[in-house]
N, C-alpha and C positions, 0 to 999 in steps of 0.2 A: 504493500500500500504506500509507503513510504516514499521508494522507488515509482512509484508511479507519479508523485505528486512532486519530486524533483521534473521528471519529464515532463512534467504539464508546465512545470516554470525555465525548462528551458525553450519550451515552444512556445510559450509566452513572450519571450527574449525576441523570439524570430520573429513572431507577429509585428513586437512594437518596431522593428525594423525594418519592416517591409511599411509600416504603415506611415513611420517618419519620411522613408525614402515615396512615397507616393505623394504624402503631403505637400511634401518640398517642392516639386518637380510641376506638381499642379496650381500650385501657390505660382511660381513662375512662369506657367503656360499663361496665366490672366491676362489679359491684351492691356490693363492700363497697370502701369509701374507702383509702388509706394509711394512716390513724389509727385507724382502727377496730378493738379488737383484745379479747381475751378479757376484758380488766378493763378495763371501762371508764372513760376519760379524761373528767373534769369540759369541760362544753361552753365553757366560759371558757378554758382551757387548749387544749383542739381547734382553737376560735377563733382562737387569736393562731398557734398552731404551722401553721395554712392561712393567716394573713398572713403570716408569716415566707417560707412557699414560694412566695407569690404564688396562692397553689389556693382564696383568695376574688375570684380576678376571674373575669369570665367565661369558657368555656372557648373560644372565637373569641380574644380577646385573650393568655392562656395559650398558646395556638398558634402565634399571632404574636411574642412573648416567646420560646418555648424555640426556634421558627425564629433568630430572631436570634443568641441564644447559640451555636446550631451553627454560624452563620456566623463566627464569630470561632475555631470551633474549640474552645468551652471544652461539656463534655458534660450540665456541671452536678453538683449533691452530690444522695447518695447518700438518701432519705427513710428509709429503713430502718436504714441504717446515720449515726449522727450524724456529721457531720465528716467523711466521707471521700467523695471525688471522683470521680466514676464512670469517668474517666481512672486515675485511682491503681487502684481495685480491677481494671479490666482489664487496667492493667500488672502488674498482682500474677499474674492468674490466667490470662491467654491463654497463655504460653509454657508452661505444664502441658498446657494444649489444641492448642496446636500440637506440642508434645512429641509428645502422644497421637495429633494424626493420622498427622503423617508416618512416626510407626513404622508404623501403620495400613495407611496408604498404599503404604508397603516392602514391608510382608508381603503385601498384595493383588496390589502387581506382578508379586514373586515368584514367587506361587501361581496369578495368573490367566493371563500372556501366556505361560510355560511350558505350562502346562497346553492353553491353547486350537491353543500351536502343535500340540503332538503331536497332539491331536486332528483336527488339520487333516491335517498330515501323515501318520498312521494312522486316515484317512476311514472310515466304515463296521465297524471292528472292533473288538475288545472294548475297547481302550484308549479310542477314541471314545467310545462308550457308557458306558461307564464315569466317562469325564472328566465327558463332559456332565449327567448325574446326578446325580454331586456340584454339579455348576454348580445343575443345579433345583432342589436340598434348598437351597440357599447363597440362593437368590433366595428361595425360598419360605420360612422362618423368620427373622423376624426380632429384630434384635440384639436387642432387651429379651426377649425369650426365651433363645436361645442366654447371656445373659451371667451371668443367676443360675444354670442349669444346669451352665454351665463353673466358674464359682466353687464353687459348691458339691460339686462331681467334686473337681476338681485342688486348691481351698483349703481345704475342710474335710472332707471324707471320705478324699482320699487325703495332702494336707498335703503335695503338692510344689510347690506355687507360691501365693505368696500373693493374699488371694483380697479382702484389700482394703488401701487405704492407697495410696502413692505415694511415689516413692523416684527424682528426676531420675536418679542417677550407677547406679541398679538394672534390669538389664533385667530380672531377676524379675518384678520389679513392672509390667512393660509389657506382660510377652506376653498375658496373657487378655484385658484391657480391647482390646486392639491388635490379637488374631486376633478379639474380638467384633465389634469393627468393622468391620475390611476383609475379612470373609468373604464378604459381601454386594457388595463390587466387585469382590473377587476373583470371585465365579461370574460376574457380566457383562461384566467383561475376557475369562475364559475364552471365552464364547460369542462377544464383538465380535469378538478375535481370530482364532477359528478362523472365523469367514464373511469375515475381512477374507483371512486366508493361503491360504482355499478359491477365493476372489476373483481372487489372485496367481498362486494354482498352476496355474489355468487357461487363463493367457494365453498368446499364442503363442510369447514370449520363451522360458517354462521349457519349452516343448515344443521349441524350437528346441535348449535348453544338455542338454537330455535326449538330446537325439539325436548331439550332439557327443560324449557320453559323461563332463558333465561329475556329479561325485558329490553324490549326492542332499542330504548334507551342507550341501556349497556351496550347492548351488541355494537352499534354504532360508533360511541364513544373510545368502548373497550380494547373491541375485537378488531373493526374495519379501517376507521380512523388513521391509523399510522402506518397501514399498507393503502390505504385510498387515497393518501395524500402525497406519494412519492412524486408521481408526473407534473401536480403542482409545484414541489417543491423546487425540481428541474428547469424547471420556467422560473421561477419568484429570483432566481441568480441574474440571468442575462436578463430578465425583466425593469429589475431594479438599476444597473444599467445603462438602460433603454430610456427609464422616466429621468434620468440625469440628466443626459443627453439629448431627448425631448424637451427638454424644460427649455430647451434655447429659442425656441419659438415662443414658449408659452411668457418667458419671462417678458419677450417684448410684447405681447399683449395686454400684460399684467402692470407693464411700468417694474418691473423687479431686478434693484442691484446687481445681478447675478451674475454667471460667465457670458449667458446668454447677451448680452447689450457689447462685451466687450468683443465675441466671437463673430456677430452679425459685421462691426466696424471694419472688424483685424482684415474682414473678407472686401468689405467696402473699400481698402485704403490698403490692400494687396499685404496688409502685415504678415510674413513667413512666421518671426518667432512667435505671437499671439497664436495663429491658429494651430502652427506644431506643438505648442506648449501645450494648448486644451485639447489636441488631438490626443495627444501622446497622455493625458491624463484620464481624457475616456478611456482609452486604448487600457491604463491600465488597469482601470475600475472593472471594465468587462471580464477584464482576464481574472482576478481577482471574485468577482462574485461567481464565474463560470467553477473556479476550484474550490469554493465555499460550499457551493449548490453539490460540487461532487462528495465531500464532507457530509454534510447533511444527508444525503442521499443514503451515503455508506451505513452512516447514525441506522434512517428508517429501515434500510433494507439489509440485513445481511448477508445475503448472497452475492450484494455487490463488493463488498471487501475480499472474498475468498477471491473472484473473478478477475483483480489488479493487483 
């Protein structure tokens, strides 16, 4: 197992380096420069500001160059913003976005593995159909839709919750950004969950505790529960994620400090270190919940430990 989860962090390695070297390169395809901007900058002035970043060498050596920096760990400064260090602005701005998922994320667990069990457990009737419905509006609309609709319902039409801005110590401020996001794992937990506890409910064990006359309660609880919920839990890793790095949209609808405001700029104004800094930091949050979610897995399942 051990040996397993070494190899999951060396292919992790390779990932975040195929991902920097793609960002780079696409960063640099963009047809208009970092300097380039509505008033135009004397080409003497342009000149020395692309020697200063090193963006008069070649772009094969620039590769090589910002490779190396990463290896020390230092992210590089900000083109867009003078003086500040593309380490400093994500220390500024991530913990708004991790704020923002893991409320996210709470309310998606919430809403989806409740939701999937009763489904599961009341198979075929109204409450089924019902749950799962919502599950398919949930999947089929997404967040950049549902987010200015809800703001504009609950923060300017009806004025019970605010509908932008950002407030860490205010759950006010949390719920619409944080139900726009985790509606969307909320409907695909509901649906993992109820094929993972339709899975469970089947086996010969609950037909056995059934017959004992043990209460359907339990059995659920007991028995089903922590084998029904493995396929969720497989999902709830890359999910979480996913609502991170979705958040980059959502924050700008929301008006929210976040990565989100600085990553939409970094793309506006061609910044390479901004977006390979927040690349490379999603990069490694996925890789990280993907070996979490294998962890946990291991936890519900034991036959997955023997099998790595």
């Amino acid at each position: 197992m051990f040996r397993y989860f070494l190899n999951r962090l060396g292919q992790g390695v390779i990932v975040l380096l195929v991902l920097f070297t793609i960002t780079f390169f696409l960063v640099h395809a963009l047809p208009a420069g970092p300097f380039q901007t509505e008033k135009a900058i004397p080409e003497h002035i342009k000149e020395r500001m692309e020697a200063y970043y090193g963006l008069d060498k070649p772009l094969g050596v620039q590769y090589v160059k910002r490779l190396g920096t990463l290896g020390t760990a230092d992210l590089g400064a900000s083109l867009r913003l003078e003086g500040r260090d593309v380490s400093e602005i994500i220390s500024q701005a991530f913990p708004v976005s991790l704020q923002l998922g893991l409320v996210a994320m709470g309310l998606a667990i919430c809403i989806g593995i409740p939701l999937g069990v009763v489904a599961a457990w009341k198979k075929n009737t109204i409450l089924d159909y019902s749950a799962m419905a919502l599950a398919m509006i949930g999947i089929c609309i997404p967040a950049f839709v549902i987010g200015p609709v809800l703001a504009d319902r609950f923060g300017q039409q009806w004025q019970a919750l605010p509908a932008m801005g950002w407030s860490p110590l205010s759950p006010s401020y949390w719920l619409l950004p944080a139900f726009t996001l985790g509606l969307v794992s909320a409907a695909y937990l509901s649906r993992l969950t109820r094929a993972g506890m339709l899975e469970t409910l089947n086996q010969d064990f609950v037909r056995t505790a059934r017959a004992k006359g043990v209460p359907e309660g339990q059995i659920l609880v007991r028995h089903c529960l922590r084998g029904g919920l493995i396929p969720a839990v497989a999902y709830i890793g890359p999910a979480f994620a996913g609502i991170i790095s979705g958040s980059l949209v959502i924050e700008s609808v929301f008006a929210i400090p976040g990565l989100g405001t600085h990553f939409v700029k970094a793309i506006e104004f061609g910044d390479e270190p901004v977006l390979t800094g927040i690349g490379l930091l999603f990069g490694i949050l996925i890789i990280l919940a993907n070996i979490g979610t294998d962890i946990l897995g291991a936890w519900l399942n034991p036959r997955l430990r023997s099998s790595r």
